[in-house]
C-alpha distance (Angstrom), angle and dihedral (degrees) to the residues before:
residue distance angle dihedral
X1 . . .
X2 4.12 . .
X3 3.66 111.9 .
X4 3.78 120.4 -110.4
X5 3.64 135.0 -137.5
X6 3.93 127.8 -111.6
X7 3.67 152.0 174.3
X8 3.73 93.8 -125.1
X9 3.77 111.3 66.6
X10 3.84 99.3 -104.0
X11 3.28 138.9 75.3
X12 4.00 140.9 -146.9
X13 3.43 102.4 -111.2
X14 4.33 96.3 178.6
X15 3.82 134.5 -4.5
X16 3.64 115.7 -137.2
X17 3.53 120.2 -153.0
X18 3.71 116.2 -146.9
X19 4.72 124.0 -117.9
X20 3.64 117.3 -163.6
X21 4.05 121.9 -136.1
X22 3.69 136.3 156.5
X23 3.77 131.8 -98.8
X24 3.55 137.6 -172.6
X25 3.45 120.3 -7.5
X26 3.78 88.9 3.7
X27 4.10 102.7 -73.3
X28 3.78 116.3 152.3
X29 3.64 119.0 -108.1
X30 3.91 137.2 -177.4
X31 3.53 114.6 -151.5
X32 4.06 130.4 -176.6
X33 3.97 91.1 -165.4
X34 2.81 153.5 50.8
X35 3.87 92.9 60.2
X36 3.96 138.7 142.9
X37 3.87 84.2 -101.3
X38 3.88 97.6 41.5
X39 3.67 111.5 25.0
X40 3.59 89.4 172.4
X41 3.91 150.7 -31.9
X42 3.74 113.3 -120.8
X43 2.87 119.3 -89.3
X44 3.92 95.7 12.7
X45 3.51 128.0 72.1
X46 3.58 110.7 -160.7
X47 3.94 141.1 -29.0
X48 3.60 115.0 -141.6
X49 4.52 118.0 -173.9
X50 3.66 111.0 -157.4
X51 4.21 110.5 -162.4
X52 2.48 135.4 -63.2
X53 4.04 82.6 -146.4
X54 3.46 136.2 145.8
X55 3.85 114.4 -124.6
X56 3.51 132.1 -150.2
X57 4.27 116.7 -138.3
X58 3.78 106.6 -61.5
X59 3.53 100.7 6.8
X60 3.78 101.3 108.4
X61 3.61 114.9 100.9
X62 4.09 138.0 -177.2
X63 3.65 147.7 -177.9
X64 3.38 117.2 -64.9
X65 4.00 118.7 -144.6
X66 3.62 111.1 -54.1
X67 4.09 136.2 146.0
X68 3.09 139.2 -92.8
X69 4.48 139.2 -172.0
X70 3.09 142.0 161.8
X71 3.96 110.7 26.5
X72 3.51 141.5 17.0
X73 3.89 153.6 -79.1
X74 3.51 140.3 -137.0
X75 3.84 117.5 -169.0
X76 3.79 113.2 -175.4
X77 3.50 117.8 -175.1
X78 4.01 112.3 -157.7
X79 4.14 99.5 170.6
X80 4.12 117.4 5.1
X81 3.77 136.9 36.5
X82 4.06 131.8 -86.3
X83 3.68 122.8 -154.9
X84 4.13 102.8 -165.0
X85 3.66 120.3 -173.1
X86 3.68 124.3 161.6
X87 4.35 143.6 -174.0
X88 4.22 81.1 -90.0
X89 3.57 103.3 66.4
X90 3.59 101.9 -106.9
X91 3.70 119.7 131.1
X92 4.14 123.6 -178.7
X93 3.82 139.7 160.6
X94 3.60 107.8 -141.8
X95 4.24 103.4 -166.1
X96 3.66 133.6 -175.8
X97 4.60 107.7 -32.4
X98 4.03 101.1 2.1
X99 3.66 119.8 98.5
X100 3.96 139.6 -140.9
X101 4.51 116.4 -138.9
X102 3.01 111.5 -172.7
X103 4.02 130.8 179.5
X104 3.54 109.4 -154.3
X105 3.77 86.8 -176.8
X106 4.18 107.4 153.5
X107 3.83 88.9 9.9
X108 3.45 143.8 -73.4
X109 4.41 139.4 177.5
X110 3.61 106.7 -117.6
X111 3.79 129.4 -169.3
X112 3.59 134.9 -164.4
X113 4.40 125.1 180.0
X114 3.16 139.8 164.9
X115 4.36 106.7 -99.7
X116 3.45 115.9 -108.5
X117 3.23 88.8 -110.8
X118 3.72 101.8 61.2
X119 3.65 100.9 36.7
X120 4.14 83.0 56.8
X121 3.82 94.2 55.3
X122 4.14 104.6 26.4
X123 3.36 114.7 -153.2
X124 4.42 131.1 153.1
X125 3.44 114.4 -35.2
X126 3.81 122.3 -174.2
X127 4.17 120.5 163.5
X128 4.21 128.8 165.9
X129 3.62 107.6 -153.8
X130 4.05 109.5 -165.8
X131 4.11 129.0 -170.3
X132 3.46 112.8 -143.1
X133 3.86 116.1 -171.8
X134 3.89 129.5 -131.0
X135 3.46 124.1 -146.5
X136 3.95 116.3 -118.1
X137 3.85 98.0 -100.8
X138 3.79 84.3 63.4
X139 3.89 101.5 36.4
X140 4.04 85.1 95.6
X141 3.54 95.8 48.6
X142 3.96 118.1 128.4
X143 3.68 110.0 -93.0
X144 3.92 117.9 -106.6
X145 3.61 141.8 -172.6
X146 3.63 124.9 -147.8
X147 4.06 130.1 -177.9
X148 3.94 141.9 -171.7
X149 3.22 125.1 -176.8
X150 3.71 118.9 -146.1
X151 3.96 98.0 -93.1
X152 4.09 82.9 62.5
X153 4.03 104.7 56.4
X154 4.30 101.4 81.2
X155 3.68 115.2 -136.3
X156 4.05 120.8 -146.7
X157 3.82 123.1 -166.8
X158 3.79 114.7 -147.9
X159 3.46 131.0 -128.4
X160 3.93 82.5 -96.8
X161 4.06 107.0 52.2
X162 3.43 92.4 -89.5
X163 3.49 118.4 146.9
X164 4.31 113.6 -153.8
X165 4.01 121.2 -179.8
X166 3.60 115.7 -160.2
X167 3.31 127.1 -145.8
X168 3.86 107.7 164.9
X169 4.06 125.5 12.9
X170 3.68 125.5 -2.1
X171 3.42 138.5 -55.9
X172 3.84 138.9 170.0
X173 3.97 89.6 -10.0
X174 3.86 102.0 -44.9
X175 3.93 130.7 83.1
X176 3.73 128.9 -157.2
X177 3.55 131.2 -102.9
X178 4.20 106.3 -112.3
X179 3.67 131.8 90.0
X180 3.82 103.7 -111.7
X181 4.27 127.4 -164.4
X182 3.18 92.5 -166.3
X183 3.87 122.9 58.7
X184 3.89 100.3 -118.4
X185 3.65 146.3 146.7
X186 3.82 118.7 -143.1
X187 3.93 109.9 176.2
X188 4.00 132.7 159.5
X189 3.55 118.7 -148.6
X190 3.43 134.0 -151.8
X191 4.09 111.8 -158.8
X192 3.81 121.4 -175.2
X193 3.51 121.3 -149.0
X194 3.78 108.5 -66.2
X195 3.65 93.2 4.7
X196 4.05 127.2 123.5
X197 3.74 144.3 -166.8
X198 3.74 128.4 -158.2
X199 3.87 123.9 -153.5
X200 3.75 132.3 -155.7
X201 4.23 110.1 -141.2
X202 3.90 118.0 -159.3
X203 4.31 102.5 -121.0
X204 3.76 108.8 -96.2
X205 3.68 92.4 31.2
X206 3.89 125.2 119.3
X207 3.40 121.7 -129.5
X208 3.73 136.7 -162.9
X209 4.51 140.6 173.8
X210 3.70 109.3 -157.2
X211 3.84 101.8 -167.3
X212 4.24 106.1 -135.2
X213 3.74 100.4 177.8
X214 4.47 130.0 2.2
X215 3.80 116.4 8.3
X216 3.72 127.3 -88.5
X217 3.89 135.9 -167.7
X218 3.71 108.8 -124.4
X219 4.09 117.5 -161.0
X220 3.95 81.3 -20.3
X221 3.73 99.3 -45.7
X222 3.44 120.5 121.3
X223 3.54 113.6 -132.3
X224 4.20 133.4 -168.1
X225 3.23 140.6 -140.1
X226 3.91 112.2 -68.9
X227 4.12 90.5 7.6
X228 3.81 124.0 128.5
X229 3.67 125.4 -139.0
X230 4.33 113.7 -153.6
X231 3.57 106.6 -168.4
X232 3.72 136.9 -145.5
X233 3.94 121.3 -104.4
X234 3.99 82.7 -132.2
X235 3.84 95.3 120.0
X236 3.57 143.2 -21.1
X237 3.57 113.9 -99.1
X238 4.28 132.2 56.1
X239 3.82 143.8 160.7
X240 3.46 150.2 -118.9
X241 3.59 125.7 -154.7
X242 3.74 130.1 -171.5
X243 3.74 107.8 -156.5
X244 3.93 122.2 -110.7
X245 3.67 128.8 -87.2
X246 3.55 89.6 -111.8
X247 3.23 105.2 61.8
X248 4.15 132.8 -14.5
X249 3.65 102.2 -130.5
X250 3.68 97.1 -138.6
X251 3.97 101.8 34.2
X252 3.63 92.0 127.4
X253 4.24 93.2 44.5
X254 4.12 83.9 54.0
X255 3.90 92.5 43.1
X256 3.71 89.9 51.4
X257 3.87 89.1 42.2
X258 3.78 86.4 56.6
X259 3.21 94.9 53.3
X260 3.78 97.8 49.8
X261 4.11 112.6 100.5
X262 3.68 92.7 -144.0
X263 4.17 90.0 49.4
X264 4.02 84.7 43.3
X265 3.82 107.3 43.7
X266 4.00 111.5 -166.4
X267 3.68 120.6 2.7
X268 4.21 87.6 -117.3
X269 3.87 89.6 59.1
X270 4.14 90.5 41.6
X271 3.70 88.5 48.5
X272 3.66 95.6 43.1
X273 4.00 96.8 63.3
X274 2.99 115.3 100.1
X275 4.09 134.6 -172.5
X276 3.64 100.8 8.3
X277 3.98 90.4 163.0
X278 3.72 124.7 -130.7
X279 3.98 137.6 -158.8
X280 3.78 103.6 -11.2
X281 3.72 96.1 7.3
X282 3.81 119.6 126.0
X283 4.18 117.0 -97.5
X284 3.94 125.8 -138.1
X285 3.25 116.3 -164.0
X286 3.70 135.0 -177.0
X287 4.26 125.1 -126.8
X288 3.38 124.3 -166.7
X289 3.70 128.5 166.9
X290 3.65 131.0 161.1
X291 3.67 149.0 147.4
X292 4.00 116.0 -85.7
X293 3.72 121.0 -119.3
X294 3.51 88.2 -151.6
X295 4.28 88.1 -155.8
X296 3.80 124.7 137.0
X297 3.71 97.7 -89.7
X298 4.13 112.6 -144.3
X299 3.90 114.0 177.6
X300 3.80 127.2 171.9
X301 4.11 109.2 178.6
X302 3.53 117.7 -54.6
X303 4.41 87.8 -1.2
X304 3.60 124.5 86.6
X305 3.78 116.5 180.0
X306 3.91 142.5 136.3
X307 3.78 101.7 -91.6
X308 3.73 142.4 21.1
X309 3.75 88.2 -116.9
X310 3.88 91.0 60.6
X311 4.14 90.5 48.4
X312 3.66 80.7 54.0
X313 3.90 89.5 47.3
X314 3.90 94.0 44.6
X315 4.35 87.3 49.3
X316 3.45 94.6 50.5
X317 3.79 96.2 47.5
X318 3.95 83.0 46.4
X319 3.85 91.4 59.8
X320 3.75 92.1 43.6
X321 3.54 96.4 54.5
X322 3.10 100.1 -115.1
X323 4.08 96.2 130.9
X324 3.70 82.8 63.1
X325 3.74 122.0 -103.9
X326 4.33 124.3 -104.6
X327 3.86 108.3 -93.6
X328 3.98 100.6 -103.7
């Protein structure tokens, strides 16, 4: 896709529309990357948006145990509850705003359900799961689990009415709460009609706006429900736009995006969605910046490493037990 011109130092360099699968325990996901076109965006792996849905009494499903090495996860829970329990010991219920980072790094077998409690009563769930890459010197790092609960991730309001939580890095004057190896900034925004937010990239950093919930126009580039915007490392600033109450600009572009199959994927995902906003509804977007690795980048399932013979490494020591095993 051409490149276009803006006011605000970068510009779009591709537009990703999003597919829709199923992970774990068979939970609908949509997912801008990984992709044939985009297998990923250094240093992130892959953003997956769960919901938001409503479910019905003993619908809500998870991921059962399953391994992980070589980078890490970030699980944030908007709506719903998490109960996350791995081969390490560490056990935490993530509910409704706090998040779950975890660094697989040498390997670890990770769970994440539903509590009894919420798969009993049903109710709105709506997650982001993210894949953040490490480079190799830290592939073999101990694993680690960190959590914040919603009280810990700042919010800043910009100049604008936008409102930004931070989870990792810093943005508009306040920095999130985890321990990050890579130098990254992981932010959800919250855009009221006719309201925008400007954001200041280091040079040689990527930069990307996944769109959760409305549309937006990012660095001039109008941008649908569910789309993903990768943007050039031609400046160091850009901005996101929610369009005004009296009218979104590209209603009719997201209706018709909706409608495509290939924007869509199966009808159970389509008809899953749920609030995805229109004219005069409130955006979310997604930011994420960081700092590339720039390593070869060799991935097999739930392994991401620098060679094929290290996937083959990390699935033999998986088999062996030597991830660790779930406590029984």
């Amino acid at each position: 896709m051409a490149t276009h011109a803006l006011t605000a130092g970068r510009t779009v360099a591709r537009v990703a529309r999003p597919f829709h699968t199923y992970e774990g325990a068979g939970f609908p996901v949509r997912r801008p990357f990984p992709t044939e076109e985009l297998p990923f965006v250094d240093p992130f792996l892959m953003i997956d948006q769960v919901g938001p849905v409503e479910l019905a009494p003993g619908e809500a499903k998870g991921a059962p145990p399953h391994p992980h090495r070589g980078f890490e996860t970030i699980q944030y829970v908007l709506d719903g509850d998490i109960a996350n329990a791995d081969s390490r010991g560490h056990r935490a219920v993530v509910r409704a705003g706090g998040v779950q980072w975890l660094t697989a790094g040498s390997g670890i077998v990770h769970e994440a359900l539903p509590t009894p409690e919420f798969l009993a009563s049903g109710g709105r769930q709506h997650m982001l799961q993210i894949w953040l890459n490490l480079p190799a010197r830290l592939k073999g790092v101990p694993p680690r689990s960190q959590n914040a609960e919603p009280a810990d991730l700042p919010v800043a309001v910009t100049p604008e009415g936008a409102e930004l939580t931070v989870l990792a890095g810093t943005g508009h004057g306040v920095t999130g709460p985890f321990e990050t190896r890579t130098p990254v900034l992981v932010a959800h925004g919250r855009l009221a009609p006719g309201t925008r937010a400007e954001f200041t990239v280091p040079a040689g950093h990527n930069a990307m706006v996944y769109v959760m919930r409305g549309e937006a126009t990012v660095s001039g580039e109008h941008l649908p429900d569910g789309h993903l915007a990768v943007l050039a490392r031609d400046g160091e600033r850009f901005t996101v736009e929610a369009p005004s109450a009296a009218g979104a600009p590209g209603a009719a572009a997201a209706s018709s995006a909706t409608a495509d199959p290939s924007a869509t994927g199966t009808p159970e995902a389509a008809g899953a969605r749920d609030g995805a906003g229109g004219p005069g509804a409130v955006t979310e977007v997604l930011v994420l910046t960081g700092e590339p690795i720039g390593e070869p980048v060799a991935r097999s399932g739930p392994f991401v490493m620098n060679t094929p013979d290290e996937l083959r490494r990390a699935e033999r020591d998986f088999r062996q037990g030597l991830m660790g095993r779930m406590p029984v």
